[in-house]
C-alpha positions in Angstrom: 91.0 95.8 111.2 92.9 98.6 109.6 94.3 98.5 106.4 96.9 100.0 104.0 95.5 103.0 101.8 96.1 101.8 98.4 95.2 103.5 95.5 96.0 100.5 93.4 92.8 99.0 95.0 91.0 101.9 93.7 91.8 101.4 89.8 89.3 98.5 90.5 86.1 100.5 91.5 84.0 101.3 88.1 83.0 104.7 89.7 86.8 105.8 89.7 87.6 104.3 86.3 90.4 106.1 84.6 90.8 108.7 87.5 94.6 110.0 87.3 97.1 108.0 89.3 97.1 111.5 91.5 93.6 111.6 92.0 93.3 108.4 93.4 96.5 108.7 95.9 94.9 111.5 97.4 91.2 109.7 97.6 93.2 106.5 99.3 94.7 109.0 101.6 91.6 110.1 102.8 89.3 106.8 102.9 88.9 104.5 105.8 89.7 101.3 105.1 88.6 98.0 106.7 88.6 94.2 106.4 85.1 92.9 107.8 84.4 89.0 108.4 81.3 87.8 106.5 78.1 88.3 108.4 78.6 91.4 109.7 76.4 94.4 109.4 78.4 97.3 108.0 75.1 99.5 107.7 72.1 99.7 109.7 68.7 101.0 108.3 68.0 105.0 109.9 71.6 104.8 111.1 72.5 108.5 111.0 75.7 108.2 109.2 76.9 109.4 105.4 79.9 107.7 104.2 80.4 106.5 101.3 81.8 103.1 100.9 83.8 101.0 97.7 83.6 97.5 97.4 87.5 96.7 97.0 86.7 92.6 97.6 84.2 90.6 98.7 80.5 90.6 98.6 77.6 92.4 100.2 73.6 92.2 100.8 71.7 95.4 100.7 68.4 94.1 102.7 66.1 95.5 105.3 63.7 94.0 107.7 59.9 94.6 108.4 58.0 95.1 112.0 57.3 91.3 112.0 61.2 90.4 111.5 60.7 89.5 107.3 63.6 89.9 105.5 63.3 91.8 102.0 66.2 92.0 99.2 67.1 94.5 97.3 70.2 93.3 96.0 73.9 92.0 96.5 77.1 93.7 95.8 79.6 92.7 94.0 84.0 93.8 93.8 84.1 96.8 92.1 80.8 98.8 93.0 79.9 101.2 95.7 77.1 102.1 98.1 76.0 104.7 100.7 76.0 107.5 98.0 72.2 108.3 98.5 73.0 109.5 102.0 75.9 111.1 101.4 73.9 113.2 98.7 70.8 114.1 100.5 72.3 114.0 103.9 69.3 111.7 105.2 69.8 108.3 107.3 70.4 105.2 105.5 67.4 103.4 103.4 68.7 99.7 104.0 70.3 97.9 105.7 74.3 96.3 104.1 75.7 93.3 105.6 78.8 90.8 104.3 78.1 87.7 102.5 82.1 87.3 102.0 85.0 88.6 103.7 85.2 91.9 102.5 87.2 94.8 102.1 85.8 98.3 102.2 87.5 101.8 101.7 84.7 104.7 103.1 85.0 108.2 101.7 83.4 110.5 104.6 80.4 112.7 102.6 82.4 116.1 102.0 85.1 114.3 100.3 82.6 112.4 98.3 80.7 115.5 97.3 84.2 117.3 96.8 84.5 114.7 94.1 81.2 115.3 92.3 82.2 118.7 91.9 85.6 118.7 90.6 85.3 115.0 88.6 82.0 115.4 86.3 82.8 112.2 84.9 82.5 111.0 88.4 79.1 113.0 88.9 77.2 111.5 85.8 78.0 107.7 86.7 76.3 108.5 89.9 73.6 110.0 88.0 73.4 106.8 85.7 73.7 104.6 88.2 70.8 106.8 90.4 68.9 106.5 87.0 68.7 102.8 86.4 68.3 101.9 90.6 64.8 103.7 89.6 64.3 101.8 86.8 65.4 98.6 88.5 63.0 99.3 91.6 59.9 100.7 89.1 60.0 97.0 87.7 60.1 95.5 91.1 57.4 97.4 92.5 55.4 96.4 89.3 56.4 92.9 89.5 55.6 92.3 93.3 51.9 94.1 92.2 51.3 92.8 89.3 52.7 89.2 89.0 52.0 85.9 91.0 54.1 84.0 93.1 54.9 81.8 90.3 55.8 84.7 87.8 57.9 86.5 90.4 59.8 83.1 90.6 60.2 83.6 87.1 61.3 86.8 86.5 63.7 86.5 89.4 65.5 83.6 88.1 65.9 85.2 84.5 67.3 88.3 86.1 70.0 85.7 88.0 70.7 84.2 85.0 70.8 87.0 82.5 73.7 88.7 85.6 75.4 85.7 85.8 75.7 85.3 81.6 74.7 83.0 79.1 75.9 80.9 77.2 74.6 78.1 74.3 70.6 79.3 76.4 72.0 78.1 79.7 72.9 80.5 82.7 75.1 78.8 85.7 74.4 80.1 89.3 77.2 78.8 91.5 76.7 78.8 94.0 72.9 78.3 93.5 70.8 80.9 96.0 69.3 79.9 98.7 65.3 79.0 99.0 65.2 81.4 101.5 67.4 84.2 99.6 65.0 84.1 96.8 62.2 84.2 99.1 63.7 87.4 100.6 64.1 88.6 97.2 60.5 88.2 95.9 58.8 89.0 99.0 57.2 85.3 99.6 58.0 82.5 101.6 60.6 79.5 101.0 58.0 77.0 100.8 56.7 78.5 97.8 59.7 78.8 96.3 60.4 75.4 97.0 57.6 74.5 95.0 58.3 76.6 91.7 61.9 75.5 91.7 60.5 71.8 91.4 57.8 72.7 88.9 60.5 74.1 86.7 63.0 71.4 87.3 60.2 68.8 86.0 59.8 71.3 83.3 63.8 71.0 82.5 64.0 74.9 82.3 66.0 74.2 85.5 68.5 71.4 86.4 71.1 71.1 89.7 74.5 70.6 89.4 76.5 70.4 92.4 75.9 73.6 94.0 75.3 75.2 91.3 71.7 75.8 89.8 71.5 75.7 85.7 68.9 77.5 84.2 69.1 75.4 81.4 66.2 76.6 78.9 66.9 80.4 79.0 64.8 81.1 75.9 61.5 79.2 77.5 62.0 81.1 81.2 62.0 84.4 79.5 59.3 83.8 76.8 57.0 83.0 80.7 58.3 86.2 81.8 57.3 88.0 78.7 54.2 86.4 78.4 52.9 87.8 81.8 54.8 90.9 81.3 52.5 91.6 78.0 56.2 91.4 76.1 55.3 88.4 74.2 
């Protein structure tokens, strides 16, 4: 469904931050900009297109799938950030896969504009670089975790990373809603059953408690000192 440009919208996307009122009419102008149901794929892995997109509302999945149909997480999305940019600078097909976990809104900036906007905003062009910067810090640690750490530890490490984005307070971090066995799964490149089994293990060990739907990490401290001990941190 089409939208109104609205540059208002705009003011809300961190990449944009403090643009001039001007600057951001004309970007509105020349975005695309949809409302998509949740569920729905908005980017397809090798899809041969260079947009880039900002997240006005909602919430998204970056996520690809194997030969054999498994699912692997990168990350989710939240109001406020954008995606597509590595295609729109190198000009290659997309990496991943994006699809909705909310209803979302979306305004796409086709790849000359973007690139237009590197150029003449530099303040623009180095939080793409920072943000470029700590994706490869983000996926170095992944790669070491997933060769490096056991089931268990991955478990672990994802939970604390959950936590420690969803903020603590008083050593307790509240996930609400709490992930899915599956999404974690997805996330550590294992199955649900063995999630399944951590999450109780923890639980008994009351680093963990439910609470509706939400899940408490409710030891913070003690999850992160098992990270650190397998990480060689402690």
């Amino acid at each position: 469904m089409a939208l109104q440009r609205s540059s208002l919208a705009l003011q809300h996307i961190a990449l944009l931050e403090a643009l001039p009122l001007q600057r951001l009419d004309a970007l509105a102008q020349r975005c695309q900009w949809q409302s998509v149901a949740a569920g729905t794929p908005l980017l397809l892995r090798s899809e041969d297109k260079s947009d880039v997109f900002f997240l006005v509302s909602g919430q998204l999945r970056v996520t690809t799938y194997s030969a054999s149909g498994r699912q692997v997480t990168f990350r989710d999305l939240q109001e406020g950030e954008y995606f597509g940019d590595i295609s729109a600078i190198d000009g290659k097909p997309r990496s991943a896969d994006v699809v909705t976990l909310k209803p979302t809104v979306v305004a796409s900036l086709d790849r000359s504009g973007f690139l237009d906007l590197l150029r003449s905003e530099p303040i623009v062009a180095e939080r793409v670089m920072r943000n470029l910067a700590a994706l490869v810090r983000q996926l170095s640690d992944r790669v070491i975790d997933l060769s490096t750490l056991g089931v268990q530890n991955r478990v672990h490490a994802e939970l604390l990373r959950l936590a420690r984005a969803a903020g603590i307070v008083d050593n307790q971090a509240r996930l609400d809603p709490a992930p899915t066995h599956a999404e974690l799964a997805s996330q550590i490149s294992t199955n649900r059953e063995q999630v399944t089994r951590e999450l109780n293990a923890l639980r008994r060990d009351g680093v963990l408690a439910k609470d509706g739907k939400a899940l408490v990490v409710a030891d913070v401290r003690r999850l992160a000192s098992l990270v650190a001990e397998v990480r060689g941190f402690a």
